[in-house]
PLY file of the C-alpha trace (Angstrom):
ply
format ascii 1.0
element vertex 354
property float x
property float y
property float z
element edge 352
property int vertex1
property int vertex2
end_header
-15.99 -22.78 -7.96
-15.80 -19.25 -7.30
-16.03 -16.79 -10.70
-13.05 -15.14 -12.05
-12.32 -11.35 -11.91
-13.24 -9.91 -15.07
-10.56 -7.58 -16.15
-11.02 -4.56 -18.92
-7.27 -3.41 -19.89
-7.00 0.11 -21.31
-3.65 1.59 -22.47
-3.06 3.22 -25.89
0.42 0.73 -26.06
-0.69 -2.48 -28.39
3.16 -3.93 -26.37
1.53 -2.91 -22.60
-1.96 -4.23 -23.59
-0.88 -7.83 -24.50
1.36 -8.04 -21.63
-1.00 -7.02 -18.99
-3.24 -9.38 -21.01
-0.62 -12.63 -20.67
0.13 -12.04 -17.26
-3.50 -11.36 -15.74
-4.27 -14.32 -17.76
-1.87 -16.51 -16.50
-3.42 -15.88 -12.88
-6.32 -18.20 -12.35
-8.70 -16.34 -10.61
-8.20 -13.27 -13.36
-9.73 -13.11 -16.98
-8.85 -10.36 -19.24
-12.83 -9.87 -21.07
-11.37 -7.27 -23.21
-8.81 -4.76 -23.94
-8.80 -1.22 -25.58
-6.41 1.21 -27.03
-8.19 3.94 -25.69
-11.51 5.29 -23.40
-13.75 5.39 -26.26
-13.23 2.65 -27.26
-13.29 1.13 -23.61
-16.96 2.56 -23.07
-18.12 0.76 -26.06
-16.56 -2.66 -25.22
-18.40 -2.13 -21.68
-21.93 -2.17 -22.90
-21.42 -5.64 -23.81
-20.18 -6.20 -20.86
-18.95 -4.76 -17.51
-15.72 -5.87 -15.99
-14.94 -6.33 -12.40
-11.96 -3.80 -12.58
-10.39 -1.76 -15.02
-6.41 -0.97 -15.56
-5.98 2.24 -16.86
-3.11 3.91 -18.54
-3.31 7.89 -17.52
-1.92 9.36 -21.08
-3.99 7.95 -24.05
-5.13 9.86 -27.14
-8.49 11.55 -27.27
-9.16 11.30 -23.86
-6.91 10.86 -20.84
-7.06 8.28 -18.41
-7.39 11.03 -15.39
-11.02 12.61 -17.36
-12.32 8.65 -17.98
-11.53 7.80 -14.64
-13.49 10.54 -13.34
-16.52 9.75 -15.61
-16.29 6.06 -14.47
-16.34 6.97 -10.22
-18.76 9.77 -11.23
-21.35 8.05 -13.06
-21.21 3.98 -12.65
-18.12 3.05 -10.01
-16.11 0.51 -10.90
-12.86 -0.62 -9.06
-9.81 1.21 -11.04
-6.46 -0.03 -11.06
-4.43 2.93 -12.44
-0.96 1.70 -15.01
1.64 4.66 -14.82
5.02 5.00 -16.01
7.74 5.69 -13.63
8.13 9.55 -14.95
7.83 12.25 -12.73
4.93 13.56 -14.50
2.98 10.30 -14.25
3.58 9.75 -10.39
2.11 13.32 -9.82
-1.07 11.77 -12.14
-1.15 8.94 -10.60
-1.61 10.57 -6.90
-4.48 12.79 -8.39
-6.27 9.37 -9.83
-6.26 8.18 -6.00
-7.41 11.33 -4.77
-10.30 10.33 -7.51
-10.94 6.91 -6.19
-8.72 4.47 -8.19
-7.87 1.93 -6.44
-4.19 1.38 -6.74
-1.27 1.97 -8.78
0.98 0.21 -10.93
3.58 0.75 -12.78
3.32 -0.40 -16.48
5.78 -3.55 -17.31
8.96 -3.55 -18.39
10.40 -6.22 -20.66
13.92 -7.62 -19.05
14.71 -9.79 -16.98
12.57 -12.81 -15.81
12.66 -11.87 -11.98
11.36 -8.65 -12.82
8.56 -10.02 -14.85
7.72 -12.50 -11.79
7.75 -9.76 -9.83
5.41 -7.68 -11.88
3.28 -10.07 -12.09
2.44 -10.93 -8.41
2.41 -7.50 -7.84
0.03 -6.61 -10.96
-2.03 -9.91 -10.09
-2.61 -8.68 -5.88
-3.40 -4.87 -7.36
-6.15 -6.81 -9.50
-7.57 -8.79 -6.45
-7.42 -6.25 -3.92
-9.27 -3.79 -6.23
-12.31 -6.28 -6.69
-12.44 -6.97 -3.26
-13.15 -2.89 -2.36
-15.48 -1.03 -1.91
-16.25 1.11 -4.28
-18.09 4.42 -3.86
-19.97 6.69 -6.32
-17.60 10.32 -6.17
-18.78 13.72 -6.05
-18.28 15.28 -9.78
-16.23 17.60 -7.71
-13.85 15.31 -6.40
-6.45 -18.83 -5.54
-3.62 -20.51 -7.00
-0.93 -18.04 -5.84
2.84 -17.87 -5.96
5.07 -19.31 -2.42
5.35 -16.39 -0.07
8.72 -15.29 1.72
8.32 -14.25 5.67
9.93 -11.45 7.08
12.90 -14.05 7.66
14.33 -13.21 4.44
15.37 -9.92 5.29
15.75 -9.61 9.22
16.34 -12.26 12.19
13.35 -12.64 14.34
13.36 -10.97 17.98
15.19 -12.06 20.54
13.96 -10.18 23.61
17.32 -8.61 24.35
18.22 -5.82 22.20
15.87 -3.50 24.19
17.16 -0.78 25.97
14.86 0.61 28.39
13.54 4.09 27.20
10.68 6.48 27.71
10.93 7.67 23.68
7.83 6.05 21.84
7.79 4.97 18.44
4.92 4.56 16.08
5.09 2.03 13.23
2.68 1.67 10.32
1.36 -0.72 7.79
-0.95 -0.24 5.02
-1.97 -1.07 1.51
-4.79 -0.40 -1.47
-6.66 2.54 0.79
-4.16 3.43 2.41
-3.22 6.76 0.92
-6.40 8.32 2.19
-6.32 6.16 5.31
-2.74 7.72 5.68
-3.71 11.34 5.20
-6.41 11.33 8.06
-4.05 9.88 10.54
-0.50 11.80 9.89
-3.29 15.00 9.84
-4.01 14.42 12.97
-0.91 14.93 14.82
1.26 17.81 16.10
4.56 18.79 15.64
5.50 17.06 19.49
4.37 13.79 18.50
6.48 10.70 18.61
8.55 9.55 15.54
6.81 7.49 12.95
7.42 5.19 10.09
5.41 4.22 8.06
5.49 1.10 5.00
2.49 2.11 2.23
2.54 -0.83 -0.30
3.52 1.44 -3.28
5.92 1.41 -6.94
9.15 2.41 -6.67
9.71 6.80 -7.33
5.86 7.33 -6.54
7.02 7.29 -2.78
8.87 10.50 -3.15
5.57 11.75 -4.51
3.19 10.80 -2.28
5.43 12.22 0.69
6.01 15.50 -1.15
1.91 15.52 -1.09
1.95 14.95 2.62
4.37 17.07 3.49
2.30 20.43 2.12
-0.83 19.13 4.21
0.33 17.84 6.91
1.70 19.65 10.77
4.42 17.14 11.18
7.35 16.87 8.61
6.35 13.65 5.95
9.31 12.81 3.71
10.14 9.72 2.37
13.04 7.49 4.05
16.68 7.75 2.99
19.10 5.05 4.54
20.54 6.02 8.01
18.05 8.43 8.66
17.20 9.18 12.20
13.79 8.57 13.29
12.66 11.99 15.16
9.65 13.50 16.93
7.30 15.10 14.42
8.03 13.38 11.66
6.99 10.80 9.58
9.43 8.78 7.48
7.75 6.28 4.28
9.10 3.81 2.95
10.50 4.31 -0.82
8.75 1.95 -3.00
10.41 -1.08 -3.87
12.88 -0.92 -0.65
12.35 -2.46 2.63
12.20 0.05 5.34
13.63 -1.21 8.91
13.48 0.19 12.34
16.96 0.45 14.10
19.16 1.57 17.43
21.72 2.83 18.39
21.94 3.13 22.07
18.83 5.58 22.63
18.61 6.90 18.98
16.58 4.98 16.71
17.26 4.88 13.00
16.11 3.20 9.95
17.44 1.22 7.11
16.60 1.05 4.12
17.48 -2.50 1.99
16.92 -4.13 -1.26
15.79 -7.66 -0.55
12.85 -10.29 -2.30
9.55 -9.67 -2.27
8.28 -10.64 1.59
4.47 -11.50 1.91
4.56 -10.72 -1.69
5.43 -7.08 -1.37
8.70 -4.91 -1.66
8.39 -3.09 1.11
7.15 -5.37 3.81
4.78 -4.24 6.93
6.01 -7.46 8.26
9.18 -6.64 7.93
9.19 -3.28 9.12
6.57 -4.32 12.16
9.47 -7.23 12.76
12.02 -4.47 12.83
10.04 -2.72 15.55
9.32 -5.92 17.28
12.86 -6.03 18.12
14.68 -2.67 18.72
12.01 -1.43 20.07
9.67 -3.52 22.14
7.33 -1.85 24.45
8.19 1.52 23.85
6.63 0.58 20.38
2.91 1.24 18.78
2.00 -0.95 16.27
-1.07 0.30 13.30
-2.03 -1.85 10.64
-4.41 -0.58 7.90
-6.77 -1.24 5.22
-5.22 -3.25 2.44
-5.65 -6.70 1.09
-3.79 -10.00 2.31
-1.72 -10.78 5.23
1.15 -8.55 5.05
1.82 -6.98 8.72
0.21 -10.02 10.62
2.95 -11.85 11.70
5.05 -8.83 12.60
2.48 -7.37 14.56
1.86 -10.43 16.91
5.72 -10.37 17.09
5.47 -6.65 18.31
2.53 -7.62 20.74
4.50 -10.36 22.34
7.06 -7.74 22.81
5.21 -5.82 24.68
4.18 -3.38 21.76
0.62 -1.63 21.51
-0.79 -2.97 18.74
-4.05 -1.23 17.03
-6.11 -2.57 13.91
-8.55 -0.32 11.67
-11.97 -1.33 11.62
-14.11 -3.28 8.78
-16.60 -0.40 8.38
-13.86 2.43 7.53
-11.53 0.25 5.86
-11.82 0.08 2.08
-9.93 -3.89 2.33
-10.23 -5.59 5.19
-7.74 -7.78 4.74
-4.91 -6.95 6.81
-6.56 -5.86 9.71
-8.19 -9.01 9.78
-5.73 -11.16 9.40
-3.83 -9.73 12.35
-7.31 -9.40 14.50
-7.16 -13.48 13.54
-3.37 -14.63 14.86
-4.65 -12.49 17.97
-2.21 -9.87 17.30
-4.50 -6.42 18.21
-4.95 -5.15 21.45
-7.65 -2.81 19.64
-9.53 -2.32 16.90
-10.81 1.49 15.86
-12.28 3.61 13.09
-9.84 5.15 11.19
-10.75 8.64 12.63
-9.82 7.88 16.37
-6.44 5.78 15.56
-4.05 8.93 16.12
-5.82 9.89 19.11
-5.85 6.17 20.56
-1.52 6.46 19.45
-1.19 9.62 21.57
-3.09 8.32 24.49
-0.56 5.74 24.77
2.55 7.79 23.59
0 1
1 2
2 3
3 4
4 5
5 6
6 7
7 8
8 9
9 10
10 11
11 12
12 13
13 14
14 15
15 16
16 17
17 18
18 19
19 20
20 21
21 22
22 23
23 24
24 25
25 26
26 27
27 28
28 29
29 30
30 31
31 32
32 33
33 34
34 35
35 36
36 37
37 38
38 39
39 40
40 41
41 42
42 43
43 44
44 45
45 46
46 47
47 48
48 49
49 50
50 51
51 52
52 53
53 54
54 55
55 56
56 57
57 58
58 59
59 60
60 61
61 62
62 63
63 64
64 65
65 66
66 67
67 68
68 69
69 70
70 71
71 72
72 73
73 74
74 75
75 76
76 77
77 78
78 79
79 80
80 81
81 82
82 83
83 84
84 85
85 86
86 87
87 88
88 89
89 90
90 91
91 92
92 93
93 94
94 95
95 96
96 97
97 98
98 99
99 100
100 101
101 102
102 103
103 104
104 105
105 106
106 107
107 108
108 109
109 110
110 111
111 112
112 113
113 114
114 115
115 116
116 117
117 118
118 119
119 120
120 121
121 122
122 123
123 124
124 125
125 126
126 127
127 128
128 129
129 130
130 131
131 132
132 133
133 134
134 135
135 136
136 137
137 138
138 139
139 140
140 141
141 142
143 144
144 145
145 146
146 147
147 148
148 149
149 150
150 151
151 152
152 153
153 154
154 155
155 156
156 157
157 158
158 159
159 160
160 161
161 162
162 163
163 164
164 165
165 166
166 167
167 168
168 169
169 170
170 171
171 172
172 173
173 174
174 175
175 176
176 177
177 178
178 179
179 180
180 181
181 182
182 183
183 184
184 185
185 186
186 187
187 188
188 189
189 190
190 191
191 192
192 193
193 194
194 195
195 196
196 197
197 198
198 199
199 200
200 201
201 202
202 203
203 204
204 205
205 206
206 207
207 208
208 209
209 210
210 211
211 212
212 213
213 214
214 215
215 216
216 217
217 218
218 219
219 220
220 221
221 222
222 223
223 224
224 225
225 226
226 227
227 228
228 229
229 230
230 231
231 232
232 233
233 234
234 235
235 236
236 237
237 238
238 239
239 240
240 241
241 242
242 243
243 244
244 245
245 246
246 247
247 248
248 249
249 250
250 251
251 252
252 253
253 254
254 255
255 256
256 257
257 258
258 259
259 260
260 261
261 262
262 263
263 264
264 265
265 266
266 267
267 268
268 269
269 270
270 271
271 272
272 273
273 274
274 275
275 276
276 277
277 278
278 279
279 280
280 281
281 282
282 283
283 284
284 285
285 286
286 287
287 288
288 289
289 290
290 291
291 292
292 293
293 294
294 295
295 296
296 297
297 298
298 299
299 300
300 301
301 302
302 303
303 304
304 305
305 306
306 307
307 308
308 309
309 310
310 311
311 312
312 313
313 314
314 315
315 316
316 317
317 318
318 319
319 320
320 321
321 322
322 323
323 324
324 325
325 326
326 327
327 328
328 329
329 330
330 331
331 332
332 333
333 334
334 335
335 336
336 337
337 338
338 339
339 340
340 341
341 342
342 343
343 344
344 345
345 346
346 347
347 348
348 349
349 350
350 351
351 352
352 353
């Protein structure tokens, strides 16, 4: 019997803290060892003991979660989990604690309805999981019991083989979770302005999409913004998913497209790789590239042997440069890659092919 994840929740909220607390608790492979109402009081609870991972809310009194975060990755790393509100102000925050090392992001839990709170709680849960599983490095000072999972079937009919139209216009699709924001910013950096159309699903909470394009957008050559429904897909640009939307690849006639569609969760996440490599699988085919990312789980597996047997290229990141190996793995398993890189050489491997 394996040993559960030790969890240390700190959030200034006494409401946030207890249910964090109940639903990490409620997960069997998670134990909540402590919780605390604010850093100081966090630092003293871990001398008795160090948790596996940390949640951390990013505006606390006496010290924010941003400046103990950085302390943490600084001085003694351990796997972060950041807790944000959905403001504006908190997204931007929440994109900085990345940049830091956190781990993920989630957003803090709203009382409602019960779907939501099932929701939440899966999501919350994998963020927990995924974050123990990394690896975690030491910054510069500068810088299972399990809920049933839906397939891609949910929200899109499987590929038939006859929807393709032949074309010579490429298209790139991606899939990536908890790493994945770095992992993303190496590879869109790479490209030029002429390169073929992407789109791209980053497992990530609803309004910090908008964010993390923005971000993007001011680094990158190519134009990064995040999807909007009907949008067509175009060379030089990269379109993300919003959070808590499924993004889909379409066509009409030679223009591809994209939709974007509420839907349930689909390998446990809202948006889907599979559902977006599924999309890909079957209005585009062979003139399709297929890149799936660091991240925990299996989400992007079945899609991407479902774009390989299309005739898609299909490319995996590698253990070493992957913070979760998860994903890439489990697609390397169903025999789904046709090869597996370091993150640095992906987008030169893409434009080989493109």
């Amino acid at each position: 019997m394996r040993d559960k994840i030790k969890v240390l929740i700190v959030d200034d909220s006494a409401v946030v803290r207890q249910t964090l607390e109940e639903l990490l608790n409620s997960d069997p492979d998670i134990e909540v060892i402590a919780t605390a109402a604010d850093p100081f009081i966090a630092a003293d609870k871990m001398k008795k003991g160090a948790p596996d991972v940390i949640t951390l809310d990013i505006e606390m009194p006496r010290m924010d979660g941003l400046t103990f975060l950085r302390k943490i990755m600084t001085q003694h790393p351990i796997p972060v989990v950041m807790c944000s509100s959905l403001a504006e102000k908190g997204c931007e925050a929440a994109l900085r604690a990345l940049e830091y090392g956190a781990m993920d992001i989630i957003t803090k839990p709203r009382m409602g309805a019960q779907k939501f709170l099932k929701e939440s709680k899966v999501q919350i849960c994998d963020a927990v999981k995924a974050a123990a599983m990394a690896r975690v490095k030491k910054v510069s000072a500068e810088r299972k019991k399990s809920s049933g999972k839906l397939t891609a079937d949910a929200v899109i009919a499987p590929p038939t083989g006859r929807e393709i139209i032949s074309t010579t216009e490429k298209i790139v699709a991606v899939g990536a979770s908890t790493g994945g924001t770095e992992a993303l910013r190496i590879f869109l950096e790479a490209f030029s302005q002429d390169c073929p159309g992407i789109v791209i699903v980053q497992h990530m909470p609803e309004h910090f999409t908008t964010a993390f394009s923005n971000r993007l957008n001011g680094i990158c050559r190519i134009e990064v913004k995040e999807a909007t429904d009907g949008e067509s897909v175009l060379r030089g640009q990269a379109l993300i998913a919003p959070g808590n939307r499924h993004l889909m690849l379409k066509r009409s006639g030679a223009r591809y497209h994209v939709e974007v569609k509420e839907g349930p969760l689909v390998c446990r996440h809202r948006p889907s790789v599979d559902v977006l490599f599924r999309s890909a699988a079957r209005y585009a085919g062979r003139n399709a590239v297929g890149v799936i990312m660091t991240g925990m789980g299996d989400d992007g597996a079945r899609g991407m042997l479902e774009m390989k047997q299309e005739g898609a290229y299909t490319i995996a990141q590698d253990e070493k440069t992957s913070v979760v190996f998860g994903m890439p793995q489990e697609a390397i398993k169903r025999n789904a890659v046709d090869k597996v890189l370091p993150l640095e050489t992906i987008a030169k491997e893409v434009l080989k092919i493109c």
